[in-house]
VMD Tcl script that builds the backbone (N, CA, C; Angstrom):
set m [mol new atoms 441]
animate dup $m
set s [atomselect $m all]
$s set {name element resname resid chain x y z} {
  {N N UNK 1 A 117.808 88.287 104.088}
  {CA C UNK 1 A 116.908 88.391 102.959}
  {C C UNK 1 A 117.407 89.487 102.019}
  {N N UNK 2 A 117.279 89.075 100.914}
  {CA C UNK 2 A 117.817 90.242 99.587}
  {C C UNK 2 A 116.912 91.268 99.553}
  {N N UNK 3 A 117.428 92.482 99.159}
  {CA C UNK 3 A 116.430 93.523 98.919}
  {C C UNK 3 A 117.312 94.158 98.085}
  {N N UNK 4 A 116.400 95.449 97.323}
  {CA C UNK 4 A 117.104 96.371 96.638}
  {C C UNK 4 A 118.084 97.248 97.655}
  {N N UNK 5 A 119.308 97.792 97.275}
  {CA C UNK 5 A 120.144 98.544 97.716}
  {C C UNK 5 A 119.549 99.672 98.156}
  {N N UNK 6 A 119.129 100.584 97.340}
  {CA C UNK 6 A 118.376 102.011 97.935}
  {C C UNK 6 A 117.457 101.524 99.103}
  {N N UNK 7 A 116.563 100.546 99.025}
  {CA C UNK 7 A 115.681 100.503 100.147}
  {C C UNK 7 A 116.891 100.317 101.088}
  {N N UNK 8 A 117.377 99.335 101.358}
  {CA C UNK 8 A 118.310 99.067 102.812}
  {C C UNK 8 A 119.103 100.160 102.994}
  {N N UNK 9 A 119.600 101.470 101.638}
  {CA C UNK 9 A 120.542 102.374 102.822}
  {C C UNK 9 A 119.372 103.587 102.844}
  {N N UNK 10 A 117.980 103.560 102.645}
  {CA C UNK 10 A 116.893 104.380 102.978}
  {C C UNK 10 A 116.348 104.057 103.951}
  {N N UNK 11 A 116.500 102.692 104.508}
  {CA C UNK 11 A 116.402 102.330 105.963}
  {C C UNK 11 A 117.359 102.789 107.204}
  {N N UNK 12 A 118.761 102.498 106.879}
  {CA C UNK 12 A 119.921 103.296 107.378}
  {C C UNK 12 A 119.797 104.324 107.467}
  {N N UNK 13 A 118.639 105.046 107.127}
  {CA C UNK 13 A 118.251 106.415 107.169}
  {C C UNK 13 A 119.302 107.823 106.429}
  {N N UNK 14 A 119.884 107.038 104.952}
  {CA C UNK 14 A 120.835 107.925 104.268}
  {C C UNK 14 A 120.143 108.568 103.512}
  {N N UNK 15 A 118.629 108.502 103.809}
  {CA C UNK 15 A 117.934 109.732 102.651}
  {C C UNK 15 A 116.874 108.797 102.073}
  {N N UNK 16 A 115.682 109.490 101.350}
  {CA C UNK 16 A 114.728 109.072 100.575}
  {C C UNK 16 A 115.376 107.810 99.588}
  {N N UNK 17 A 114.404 106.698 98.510}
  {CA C UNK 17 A 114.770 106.101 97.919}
  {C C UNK 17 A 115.404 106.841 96.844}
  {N N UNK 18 A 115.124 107.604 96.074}
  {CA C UNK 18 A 115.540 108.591 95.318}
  {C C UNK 18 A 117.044 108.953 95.505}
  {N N UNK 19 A 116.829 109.446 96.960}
  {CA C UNK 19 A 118.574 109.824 97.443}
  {C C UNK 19 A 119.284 109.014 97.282}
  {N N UNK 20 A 118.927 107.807 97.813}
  {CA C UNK 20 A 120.203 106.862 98.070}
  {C C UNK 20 A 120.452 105.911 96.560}
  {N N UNK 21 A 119.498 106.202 95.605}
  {CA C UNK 21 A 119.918 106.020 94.081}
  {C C UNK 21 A 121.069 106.750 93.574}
  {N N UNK 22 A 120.925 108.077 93.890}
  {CA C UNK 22 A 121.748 108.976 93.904}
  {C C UNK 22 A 123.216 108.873 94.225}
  {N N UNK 23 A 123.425 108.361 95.980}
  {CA C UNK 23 A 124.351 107.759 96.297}
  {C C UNK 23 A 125.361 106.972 95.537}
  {N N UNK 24 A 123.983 105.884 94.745}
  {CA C UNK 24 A 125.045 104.514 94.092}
  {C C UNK 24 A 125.437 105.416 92.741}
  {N N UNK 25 A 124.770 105.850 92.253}
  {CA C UNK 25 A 124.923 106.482 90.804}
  {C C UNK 25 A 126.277 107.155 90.625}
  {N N UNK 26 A 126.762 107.738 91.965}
  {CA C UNK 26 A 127.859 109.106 92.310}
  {C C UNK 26 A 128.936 107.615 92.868}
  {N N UNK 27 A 128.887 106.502 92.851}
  {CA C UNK 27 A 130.144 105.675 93.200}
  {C C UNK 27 A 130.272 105.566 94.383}
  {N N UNK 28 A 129.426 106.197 95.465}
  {CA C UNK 28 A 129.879 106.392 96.575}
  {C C UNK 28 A 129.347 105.101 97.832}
  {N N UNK 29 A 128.981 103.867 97.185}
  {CA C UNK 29 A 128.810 102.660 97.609}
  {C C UNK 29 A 129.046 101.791 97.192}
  {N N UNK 30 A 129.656 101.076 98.293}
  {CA C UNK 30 A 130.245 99.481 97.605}
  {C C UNK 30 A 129.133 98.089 98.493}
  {N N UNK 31 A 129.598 97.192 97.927}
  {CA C UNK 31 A 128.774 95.715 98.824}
  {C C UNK 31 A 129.877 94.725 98.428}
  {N N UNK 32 A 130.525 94.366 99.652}
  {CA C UNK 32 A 131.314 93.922 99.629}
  {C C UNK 32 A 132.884 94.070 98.999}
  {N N UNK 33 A 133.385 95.078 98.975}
  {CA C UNK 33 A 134.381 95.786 98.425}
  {C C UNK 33 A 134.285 96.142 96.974}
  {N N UNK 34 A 132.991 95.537 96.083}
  {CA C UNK 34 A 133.088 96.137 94.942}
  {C C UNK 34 A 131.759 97.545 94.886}
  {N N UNK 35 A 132.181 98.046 93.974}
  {CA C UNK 35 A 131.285 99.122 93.884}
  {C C UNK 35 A 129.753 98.514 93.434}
  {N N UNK 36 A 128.703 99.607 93.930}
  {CA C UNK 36 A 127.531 98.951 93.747}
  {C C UNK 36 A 127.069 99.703 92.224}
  {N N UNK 37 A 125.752 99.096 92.078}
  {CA C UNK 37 A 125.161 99.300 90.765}
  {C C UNK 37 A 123.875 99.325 90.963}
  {N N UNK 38 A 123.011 100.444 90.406}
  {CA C UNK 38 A 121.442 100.923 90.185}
  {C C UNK 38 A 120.911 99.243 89.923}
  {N N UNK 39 A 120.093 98.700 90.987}
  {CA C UNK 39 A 119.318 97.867 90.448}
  {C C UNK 39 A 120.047 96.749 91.079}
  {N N UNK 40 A 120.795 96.625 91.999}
  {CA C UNK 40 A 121.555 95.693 92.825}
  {C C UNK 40 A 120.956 95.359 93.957}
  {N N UNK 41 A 120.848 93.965 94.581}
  {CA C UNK 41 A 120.393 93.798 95.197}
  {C C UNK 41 A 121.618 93.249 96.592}
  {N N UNK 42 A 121.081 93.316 97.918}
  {CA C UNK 42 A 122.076 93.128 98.596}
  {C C UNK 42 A 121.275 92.041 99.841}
  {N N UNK 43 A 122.313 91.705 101.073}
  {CA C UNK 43 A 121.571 90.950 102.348}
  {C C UNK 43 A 121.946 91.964 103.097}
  {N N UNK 44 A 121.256 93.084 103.792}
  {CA C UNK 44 A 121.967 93.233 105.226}
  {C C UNK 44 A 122.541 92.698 106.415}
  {N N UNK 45 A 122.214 91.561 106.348}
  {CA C UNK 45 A 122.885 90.310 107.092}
  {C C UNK 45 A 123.789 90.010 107.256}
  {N N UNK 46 A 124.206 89.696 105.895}
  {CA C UNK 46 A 125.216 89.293 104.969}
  {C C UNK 46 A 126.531 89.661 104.316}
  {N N UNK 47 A 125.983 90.773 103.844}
  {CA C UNK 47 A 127.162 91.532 102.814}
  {C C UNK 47 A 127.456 92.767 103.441}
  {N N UNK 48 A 128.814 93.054 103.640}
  {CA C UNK 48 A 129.029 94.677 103.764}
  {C C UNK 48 A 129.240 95.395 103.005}
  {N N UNK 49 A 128.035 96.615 103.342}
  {CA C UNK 49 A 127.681 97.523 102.648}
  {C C UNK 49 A 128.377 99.110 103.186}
  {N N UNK 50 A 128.850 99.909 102.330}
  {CA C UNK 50 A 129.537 101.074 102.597}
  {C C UNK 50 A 129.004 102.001 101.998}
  {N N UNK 51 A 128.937 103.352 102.587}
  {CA C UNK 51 A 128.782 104.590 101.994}
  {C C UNK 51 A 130.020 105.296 102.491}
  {N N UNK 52 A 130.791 105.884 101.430}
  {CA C UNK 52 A 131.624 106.812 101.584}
  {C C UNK 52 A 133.370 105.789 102.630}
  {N N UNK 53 A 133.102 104.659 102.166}
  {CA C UNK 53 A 134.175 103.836 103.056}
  {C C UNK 53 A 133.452 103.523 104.463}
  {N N UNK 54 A 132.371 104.304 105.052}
  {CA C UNK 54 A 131.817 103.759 106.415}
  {C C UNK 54 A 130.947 102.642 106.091}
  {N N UNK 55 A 130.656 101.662 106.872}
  {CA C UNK 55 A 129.590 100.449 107.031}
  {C C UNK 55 A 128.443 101.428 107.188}
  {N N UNK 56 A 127.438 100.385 106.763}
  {CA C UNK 56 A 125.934 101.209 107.440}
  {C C UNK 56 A 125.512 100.679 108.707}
  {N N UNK 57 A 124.820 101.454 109.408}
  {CA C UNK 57 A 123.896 100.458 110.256}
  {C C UNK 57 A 122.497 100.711 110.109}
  {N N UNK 58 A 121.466 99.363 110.156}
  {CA C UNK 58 A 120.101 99.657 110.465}
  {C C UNK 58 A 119.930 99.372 111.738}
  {N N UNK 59 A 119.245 100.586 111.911}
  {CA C UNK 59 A 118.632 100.461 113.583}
  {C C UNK 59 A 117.163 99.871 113.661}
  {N N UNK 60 A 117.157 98.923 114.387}
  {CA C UNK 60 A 115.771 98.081 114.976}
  {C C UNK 60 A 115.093 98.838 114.955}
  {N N UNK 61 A 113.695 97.948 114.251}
  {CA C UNK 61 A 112.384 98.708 114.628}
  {C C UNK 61 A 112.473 99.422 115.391}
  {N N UNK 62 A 111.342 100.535 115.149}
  {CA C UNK 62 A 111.247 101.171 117.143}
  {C C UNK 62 A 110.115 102.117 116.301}
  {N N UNK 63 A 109.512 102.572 117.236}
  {CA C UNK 63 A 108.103 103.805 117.136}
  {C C UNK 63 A 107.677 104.462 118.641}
  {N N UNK 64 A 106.814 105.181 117.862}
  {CA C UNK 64 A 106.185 106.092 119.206}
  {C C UNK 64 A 104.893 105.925 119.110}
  {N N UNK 65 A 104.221 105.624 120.188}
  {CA C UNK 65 A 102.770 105.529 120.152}
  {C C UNK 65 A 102.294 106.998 120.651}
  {N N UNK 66 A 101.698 108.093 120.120}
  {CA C UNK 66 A 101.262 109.208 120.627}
  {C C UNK 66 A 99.876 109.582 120.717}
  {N N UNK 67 A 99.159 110.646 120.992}
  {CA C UNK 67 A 98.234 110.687 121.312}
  {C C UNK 67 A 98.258 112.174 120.613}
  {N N UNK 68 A 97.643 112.528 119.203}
  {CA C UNK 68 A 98.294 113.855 118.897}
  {C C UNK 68 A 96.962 114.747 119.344}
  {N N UNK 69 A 97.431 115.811 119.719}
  {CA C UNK 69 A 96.455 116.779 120.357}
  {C C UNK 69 A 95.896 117.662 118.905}
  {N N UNK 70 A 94.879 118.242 119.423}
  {CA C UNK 70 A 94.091 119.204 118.156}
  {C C UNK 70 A 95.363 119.784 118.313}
  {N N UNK 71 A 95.056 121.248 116.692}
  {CA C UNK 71 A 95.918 121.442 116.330}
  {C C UNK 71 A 97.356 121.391 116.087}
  {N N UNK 72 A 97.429 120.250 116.179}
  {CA C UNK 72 A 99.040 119.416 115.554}
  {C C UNK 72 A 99.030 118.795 114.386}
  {N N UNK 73 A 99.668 118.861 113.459}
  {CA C UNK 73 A 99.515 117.706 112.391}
  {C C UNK 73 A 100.124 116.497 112.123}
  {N N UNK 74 A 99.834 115.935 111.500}
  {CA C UNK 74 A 100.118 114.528 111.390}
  {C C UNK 74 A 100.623 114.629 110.468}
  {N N UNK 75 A 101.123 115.577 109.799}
  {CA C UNK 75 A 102.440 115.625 108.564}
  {C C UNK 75 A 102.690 117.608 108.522}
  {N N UNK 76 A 104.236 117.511 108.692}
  {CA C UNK 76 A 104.748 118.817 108.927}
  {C C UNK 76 A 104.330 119.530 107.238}
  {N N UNK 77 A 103.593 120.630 107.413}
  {CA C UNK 77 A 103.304 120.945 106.191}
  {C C UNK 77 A 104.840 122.684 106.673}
  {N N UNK 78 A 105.661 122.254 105.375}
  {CA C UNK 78 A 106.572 123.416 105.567}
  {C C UNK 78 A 106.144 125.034 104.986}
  {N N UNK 79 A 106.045 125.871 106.265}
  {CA C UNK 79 A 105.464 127.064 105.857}
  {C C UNK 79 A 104.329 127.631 106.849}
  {N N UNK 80 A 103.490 126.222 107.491}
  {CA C UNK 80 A 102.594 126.395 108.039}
  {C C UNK 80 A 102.236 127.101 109.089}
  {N N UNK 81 A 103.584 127.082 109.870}
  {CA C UNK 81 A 103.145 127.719 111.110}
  {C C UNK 81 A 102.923 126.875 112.418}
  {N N UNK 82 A 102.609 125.716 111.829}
  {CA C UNK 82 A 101.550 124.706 113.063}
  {C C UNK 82 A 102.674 123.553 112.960}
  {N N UNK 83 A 102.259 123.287 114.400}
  {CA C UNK 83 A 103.528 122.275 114.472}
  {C C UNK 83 A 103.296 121.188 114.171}
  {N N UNK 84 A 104.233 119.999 114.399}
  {CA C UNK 84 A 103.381 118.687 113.525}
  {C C UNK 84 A 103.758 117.543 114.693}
  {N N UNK 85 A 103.498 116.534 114.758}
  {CA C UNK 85 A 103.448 115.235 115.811}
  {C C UNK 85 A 105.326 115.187 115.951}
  {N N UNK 86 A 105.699 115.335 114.714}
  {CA C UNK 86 A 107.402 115.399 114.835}
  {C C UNK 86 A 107.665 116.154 115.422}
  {N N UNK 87 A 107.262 117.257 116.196}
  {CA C UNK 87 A 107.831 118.141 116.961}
  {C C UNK 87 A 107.612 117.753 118.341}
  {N N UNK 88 A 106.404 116.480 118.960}
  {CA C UNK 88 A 106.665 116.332 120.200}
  {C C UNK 88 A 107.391 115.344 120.609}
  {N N UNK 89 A 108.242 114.753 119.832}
  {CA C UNK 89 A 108.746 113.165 119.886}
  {C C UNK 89 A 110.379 113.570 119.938}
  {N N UNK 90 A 111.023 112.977 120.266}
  {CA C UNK 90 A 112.622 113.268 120.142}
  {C C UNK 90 A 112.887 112.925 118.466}
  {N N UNK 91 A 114.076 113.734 117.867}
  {CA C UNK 91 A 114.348 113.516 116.576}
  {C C UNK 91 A 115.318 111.986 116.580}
  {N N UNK 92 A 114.436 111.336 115.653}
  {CA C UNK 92 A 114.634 110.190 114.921}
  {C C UNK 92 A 114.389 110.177 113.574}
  {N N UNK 93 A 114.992 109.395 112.633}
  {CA C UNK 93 A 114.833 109.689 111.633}
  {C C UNK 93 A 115.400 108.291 110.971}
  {N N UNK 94 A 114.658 107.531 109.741}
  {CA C UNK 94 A 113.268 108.172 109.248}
  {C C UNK 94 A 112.244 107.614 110.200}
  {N N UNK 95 A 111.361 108.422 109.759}
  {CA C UNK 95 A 110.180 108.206 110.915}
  {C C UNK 95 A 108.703 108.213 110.224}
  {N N UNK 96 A 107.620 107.264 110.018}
  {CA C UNK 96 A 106.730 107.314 109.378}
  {C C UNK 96 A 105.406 107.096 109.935}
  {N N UNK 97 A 104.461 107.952 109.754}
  {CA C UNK 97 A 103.230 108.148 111.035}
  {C C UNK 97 A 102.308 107.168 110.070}
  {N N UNK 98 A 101.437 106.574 110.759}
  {CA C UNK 98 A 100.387 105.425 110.561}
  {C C UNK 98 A 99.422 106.128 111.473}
  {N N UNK 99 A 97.803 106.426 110.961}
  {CA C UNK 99 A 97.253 107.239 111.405}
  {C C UNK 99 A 97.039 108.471 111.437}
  {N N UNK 100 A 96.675 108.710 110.174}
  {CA C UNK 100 A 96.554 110.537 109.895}
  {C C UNK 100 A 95.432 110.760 110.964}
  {N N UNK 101 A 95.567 111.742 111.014}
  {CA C UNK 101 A 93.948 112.844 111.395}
  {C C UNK 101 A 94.766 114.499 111.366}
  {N N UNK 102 A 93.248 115.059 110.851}
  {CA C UNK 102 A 93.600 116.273 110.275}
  {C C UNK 102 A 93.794 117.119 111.369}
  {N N UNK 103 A 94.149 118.289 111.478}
  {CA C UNK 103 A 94.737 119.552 112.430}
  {C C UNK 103 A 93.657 119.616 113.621}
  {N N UNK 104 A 92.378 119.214 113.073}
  {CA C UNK 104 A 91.204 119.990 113.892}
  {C C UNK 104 A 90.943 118.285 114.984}
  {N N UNK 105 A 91.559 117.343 114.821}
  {CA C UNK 105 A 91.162 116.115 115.799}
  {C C UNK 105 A 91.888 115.768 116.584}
  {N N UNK 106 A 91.956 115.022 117.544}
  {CA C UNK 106 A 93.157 114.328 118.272}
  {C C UNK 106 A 92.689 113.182 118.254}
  {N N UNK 107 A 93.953 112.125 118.859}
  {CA C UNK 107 A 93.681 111.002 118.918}
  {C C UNK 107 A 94.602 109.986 118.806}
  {N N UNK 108 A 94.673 108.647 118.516}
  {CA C UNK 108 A 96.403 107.781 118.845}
  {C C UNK 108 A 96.718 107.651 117.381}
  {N N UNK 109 A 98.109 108.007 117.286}
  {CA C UNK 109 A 99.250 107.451 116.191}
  {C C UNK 109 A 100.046 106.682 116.668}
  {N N UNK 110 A 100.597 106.145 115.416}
  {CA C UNK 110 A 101.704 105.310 115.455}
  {C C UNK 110 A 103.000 106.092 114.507}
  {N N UNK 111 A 104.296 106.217 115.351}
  {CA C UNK 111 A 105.428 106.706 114.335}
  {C C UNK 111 A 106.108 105.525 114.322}
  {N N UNK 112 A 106.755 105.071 113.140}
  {CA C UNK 112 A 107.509 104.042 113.223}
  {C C UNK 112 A 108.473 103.833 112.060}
  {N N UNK 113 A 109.894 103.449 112.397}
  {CA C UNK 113 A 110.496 103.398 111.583}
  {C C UNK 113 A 110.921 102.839 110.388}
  {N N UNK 114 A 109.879 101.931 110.418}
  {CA C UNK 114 A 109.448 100.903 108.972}
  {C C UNK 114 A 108.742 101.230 108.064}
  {N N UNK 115 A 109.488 102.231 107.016}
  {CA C UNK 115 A 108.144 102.680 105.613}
  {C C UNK 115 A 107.646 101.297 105.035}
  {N N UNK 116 A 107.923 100.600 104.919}
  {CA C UNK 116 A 107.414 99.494 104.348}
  {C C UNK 116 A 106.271 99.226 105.398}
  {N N UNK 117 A 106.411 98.757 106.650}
  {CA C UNK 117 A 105.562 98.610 107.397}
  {C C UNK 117 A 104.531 99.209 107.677}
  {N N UNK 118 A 104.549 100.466 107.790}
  {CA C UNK 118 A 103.781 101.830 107.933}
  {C C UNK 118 A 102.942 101.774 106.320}
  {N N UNK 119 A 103.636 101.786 105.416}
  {CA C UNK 119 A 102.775 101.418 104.618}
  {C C UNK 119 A 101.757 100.527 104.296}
  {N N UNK 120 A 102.251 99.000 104.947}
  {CA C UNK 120 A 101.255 98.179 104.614}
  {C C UNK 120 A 100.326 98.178 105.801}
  {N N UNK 121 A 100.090 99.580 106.569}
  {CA C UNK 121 A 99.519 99.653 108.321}
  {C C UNK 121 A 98.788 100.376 107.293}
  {N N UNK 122 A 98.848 101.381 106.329}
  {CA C UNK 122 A 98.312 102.785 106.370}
  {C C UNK 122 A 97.544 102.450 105.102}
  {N N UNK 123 A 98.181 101.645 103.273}
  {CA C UNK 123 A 97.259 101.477 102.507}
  {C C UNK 123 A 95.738 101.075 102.350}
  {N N UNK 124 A 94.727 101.910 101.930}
  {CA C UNK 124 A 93.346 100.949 102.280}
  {C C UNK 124 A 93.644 99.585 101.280}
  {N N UNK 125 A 94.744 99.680 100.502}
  {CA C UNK 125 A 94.977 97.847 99.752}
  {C C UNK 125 A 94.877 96.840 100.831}
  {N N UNK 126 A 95.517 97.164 101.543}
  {CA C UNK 126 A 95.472 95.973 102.855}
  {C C UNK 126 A 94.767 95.772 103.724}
  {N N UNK 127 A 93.277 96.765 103.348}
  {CA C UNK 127 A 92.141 97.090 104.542}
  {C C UNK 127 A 92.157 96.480 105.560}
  {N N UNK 128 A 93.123 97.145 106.862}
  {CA C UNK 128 A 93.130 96.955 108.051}
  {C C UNK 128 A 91.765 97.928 108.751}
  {N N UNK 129 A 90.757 97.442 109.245}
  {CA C UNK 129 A 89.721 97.910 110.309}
  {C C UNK 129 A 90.402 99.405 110.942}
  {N N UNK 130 A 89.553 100.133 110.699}
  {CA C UNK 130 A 90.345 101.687 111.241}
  {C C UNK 130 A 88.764 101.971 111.946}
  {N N UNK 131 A 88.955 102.686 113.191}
  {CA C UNK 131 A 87.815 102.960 113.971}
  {C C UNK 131 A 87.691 104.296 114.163}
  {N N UNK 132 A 86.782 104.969 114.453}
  {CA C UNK 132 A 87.078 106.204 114.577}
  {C C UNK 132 A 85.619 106.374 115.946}
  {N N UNK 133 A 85.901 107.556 117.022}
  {CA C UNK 133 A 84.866 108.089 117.988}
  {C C UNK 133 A 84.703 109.400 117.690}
  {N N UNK 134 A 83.627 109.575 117.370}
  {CA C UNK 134 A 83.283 111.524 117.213}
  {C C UNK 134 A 82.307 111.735 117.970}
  {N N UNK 135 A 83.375 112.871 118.470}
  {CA C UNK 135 A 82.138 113.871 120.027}
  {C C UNK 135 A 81.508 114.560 119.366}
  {N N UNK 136 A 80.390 115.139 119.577}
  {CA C UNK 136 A 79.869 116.335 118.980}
  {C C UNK 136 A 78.601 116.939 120.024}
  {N N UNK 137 A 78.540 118.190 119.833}
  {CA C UNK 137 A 77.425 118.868 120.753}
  {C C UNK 137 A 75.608 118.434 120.157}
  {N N UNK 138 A 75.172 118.430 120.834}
  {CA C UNK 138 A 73.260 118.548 120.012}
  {C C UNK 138 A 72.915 116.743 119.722}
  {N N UNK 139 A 72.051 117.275 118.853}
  {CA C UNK 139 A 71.930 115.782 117.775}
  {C C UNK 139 A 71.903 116.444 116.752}
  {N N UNK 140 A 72.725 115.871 115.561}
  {CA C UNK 140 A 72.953 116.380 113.846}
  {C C UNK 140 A 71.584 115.606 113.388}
  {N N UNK 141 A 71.823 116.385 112.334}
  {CA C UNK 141 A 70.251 116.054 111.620}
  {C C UNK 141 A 70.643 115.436 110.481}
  {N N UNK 142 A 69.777 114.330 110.121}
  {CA C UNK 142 A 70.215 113.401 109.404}
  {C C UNK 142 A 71.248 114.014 107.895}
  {N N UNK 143 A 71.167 115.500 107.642}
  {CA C UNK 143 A 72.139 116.138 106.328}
  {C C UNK 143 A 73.039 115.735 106.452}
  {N N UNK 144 A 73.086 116.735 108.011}
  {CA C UNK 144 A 74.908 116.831 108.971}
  {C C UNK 144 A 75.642 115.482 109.210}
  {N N UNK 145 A 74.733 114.486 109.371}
  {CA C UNK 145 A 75.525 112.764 109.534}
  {C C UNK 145 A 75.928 112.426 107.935}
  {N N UNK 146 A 75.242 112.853 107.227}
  {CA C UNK 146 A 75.767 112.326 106.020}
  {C C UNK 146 A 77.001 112.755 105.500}
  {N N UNK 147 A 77.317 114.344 105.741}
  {CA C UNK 147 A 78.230 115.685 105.285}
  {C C UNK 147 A 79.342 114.747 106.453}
}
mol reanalyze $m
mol bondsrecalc $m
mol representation Tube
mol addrep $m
């Protein structure tokens, strides 16, 4: 199947879409022995694709199903201090979490190496059913359920 160039070597994991624009812009990719061009479309299947004279490879799906504990985050904020779900998983890369929850919850994620996928898991455009269980001490009073 055809796709844009940056997405397939941003899958190859050569950097953000941005980056790998970058890549073609600097000459440093061809598809099929000719040089590529901003706005080219390619088959990974199909056509060989090079950065720097090497082939690419995409690596198969794959993810981590985790269970992130309180205080961890579900996106490495740089500076923070606090570690993030990427720090309990072996480094893979790229890697895209489906299932936020904030520092103060735990509960199951999905990391997975399909931004496209992860995206159409994570947009409310595609309103997939998201569930949520909250513990709490007492009974809240009808404010506190609303807040």
């Amino acid at each position: 199947m055809r796709e844009r160039l940056q997405k397939i070597l941003a899958r190859a994991g050569l950097g953000s879409r941005r980056e790998c624009e970058e890549l073609i812009r600097q000459g440093r990719v061809t598809v099929n022995g000719a040089p590529a061009y901003l706005g080219m479309s390619a088959d990974p299947e199909r056509d060989e694709i090079r950065v720097d004279g090497h082939p690419i490879r995409i690596p198969p799906l794959m993810g981590f199903a985790l269970y992130k504990p309180r205080g961890v985050l579900s996106d490495p904020m740089p500076g923070s201090g606090k570690p993030s779900v990427y720090d309990l998983i072996p480094p893979v890369k790229p890697l895209y979490v489906v299932g936020r929850l904030d520092a103060r919850s735990e509960g199951p994620v999905l990391l997975i190496n399909d931004g496209d996928l992860a995206h159409r898991l994570s947009h409310p455009h595609y309103e997939h059913p998201k569930a949520c269980q909250v513990l709490g001490e007492g009974r809240p009073d009808p404010e506190t359920l609303e807040r």
